[in-house]
N, C-alpha and C positions, 0 to 999 in steps of 0.2 A: 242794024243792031250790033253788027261785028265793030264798028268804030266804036261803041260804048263799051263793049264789051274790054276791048285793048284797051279806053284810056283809066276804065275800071279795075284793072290789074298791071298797070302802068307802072312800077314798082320803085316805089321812094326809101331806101337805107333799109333795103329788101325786104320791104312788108307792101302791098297794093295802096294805090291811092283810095280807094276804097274804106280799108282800115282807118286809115287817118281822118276820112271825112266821119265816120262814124261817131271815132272820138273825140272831134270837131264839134258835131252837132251833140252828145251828149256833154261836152263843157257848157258849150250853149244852152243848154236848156236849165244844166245846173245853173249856172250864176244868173239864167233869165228869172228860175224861183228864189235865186237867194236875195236878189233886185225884190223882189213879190212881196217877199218876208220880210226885207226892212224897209218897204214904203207901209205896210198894215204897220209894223211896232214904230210909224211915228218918224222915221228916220227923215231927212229933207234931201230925198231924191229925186227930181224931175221924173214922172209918170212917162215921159216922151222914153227917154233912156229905156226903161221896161220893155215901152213896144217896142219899139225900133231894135233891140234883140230877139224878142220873141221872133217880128217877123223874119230879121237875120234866121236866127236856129229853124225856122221851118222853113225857108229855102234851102237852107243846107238839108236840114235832114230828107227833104222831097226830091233832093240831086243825089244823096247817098241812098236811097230808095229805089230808085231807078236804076242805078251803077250795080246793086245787087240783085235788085231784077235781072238785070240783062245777065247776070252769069247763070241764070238757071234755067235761062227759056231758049 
């Protein structure tokens, strides 16, 4: 758990890798709904493109998950 730990506070332009993945996975998930929202109004966006973010943003946010778990345990 100590190697999660170190590469979860691995520090990229002195903020933790951690932080960035966080903001990672919440752009992900934004633009995975904003993908959501213009295939319902009709837009002609390939359905495939949707998932295939969706499930990108929840590996990410299940790896920044873990990286924050492991600073508390």
């Amino acid at each position: 758990m100590d190697h999660v730990r170190n590469l979860a506070l691995f520090p990229i332009l002195g903020k933790p890798l951690v932080v960035y993945l966080g903001l990672l996975t919440f752009a992900g998930f934004l633009t995975t709904a904003t993908l959501g929202v213009l295939i319902l109004k009709g837009k002609r966006i390939p359905l495939n493109n949707h998932l295939l973010l969706a499930k990108i943003s929840i590996t990410i946010a299940v790896i920044h998950g873990f990286m924050a778990f492991s600073l508390f345990v």
